[in-house]
N, C-alpha and C positions, 0 to 999 in steps of 0.2 A: 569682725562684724560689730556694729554697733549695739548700744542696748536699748530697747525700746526706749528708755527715758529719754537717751540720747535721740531718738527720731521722735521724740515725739517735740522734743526743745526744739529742732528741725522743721516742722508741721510747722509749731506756731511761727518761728522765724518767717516761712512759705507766705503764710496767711499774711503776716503784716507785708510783706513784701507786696502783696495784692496777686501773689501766685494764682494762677486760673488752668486749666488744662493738662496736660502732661507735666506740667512742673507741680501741680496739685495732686494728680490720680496717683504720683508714683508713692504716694504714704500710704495708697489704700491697698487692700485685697478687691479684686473684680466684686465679687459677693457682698461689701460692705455694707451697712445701714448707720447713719444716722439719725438721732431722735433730738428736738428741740425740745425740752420743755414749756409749758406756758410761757409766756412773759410781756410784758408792756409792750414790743413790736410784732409780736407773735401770737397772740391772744388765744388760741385752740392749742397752739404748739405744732409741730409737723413731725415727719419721718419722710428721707429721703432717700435712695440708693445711690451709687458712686454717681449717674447720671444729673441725680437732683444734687446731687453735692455741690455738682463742676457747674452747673449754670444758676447756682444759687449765690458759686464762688462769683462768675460772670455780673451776677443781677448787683451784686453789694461792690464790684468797681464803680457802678454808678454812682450810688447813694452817697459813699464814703472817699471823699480825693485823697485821705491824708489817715492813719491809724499806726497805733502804736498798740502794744503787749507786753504786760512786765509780769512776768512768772513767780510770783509770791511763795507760794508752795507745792512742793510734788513729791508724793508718794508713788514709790515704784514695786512692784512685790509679781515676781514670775512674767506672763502674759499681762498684766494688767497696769494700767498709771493715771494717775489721779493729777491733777493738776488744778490750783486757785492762782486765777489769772485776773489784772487791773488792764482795762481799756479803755482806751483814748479815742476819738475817733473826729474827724469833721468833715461833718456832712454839706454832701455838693448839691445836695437839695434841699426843700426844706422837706422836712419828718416831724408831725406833730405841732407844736409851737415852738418848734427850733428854724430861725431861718437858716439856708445854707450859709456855709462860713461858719457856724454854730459849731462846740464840741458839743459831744455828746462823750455820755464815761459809766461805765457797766464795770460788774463784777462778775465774773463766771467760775464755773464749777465744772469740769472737764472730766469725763472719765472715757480711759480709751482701752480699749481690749484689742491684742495682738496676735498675729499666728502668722507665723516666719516669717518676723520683720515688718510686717503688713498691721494696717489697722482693719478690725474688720467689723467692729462697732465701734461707735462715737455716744453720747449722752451730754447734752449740754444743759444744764442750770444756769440762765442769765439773768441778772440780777440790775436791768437800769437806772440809773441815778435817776431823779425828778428831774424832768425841764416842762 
């Protein structure tokens, strides 16, 4: 069986893939929640369940044609993995005063909590670069 670090390296691989649906759910527990923290495209922050998860995964194939993730640091300790992550991303729209075609590049703070294999909390710190 793998180790959470290892599925969580998995998860992100997912995500930049542009994973949506059953290639996305299967990192979670049914139960799962998400929490965004504040941030420049997020400005209240949110929480979502595996539901809000997968059509938020949906909502951002739009925005983003092209994204990358480079996994800087991760700290793994029982149930829990921490993860500081560099992104890439160019956007198919415009977002802000980026017109489409534009990169866009964030720093995030990942912290994921596990229970058999499953993620069953998320916590994201996103950190966007100025444009």
């Amino acid at each position: 069986m793998p180790s959470n670090l290892e599925i969580a390296c998995d998860y992100i691989r997912a995500v930049e893939e542009g994973a949506t649906g059953p290639a996305l759910a299967k990192f979670f527990d049914s139960g799962a929640v998400a929490q965004w923290y504040p941030n420049r495209l997020d400005v209240n922050g949110r929480t979502a369940d595996l539901a809000g998860m997968l059509a938020s995964a949906e909502r951002a194939r739009k925005i983003v044609s092209q994204q990358s993730y480079k996994i800087e640091n991760a700290v793994a300790e029982g149930d829990r993995v921490a993860l500081e992550v560099s992104w890439a991303g160019t956007v198919a729209v415009p977002v802000g005063s980026l017109a489409a075609g534009s990169e866009m590049r964030a720093h995030f703070a990942l912290f994921l909590e596990f229970r058999g294999g499953k993620i069953v909390r998320q916590r994201n710190y996103d950190c966007f670069d100025p444009w």
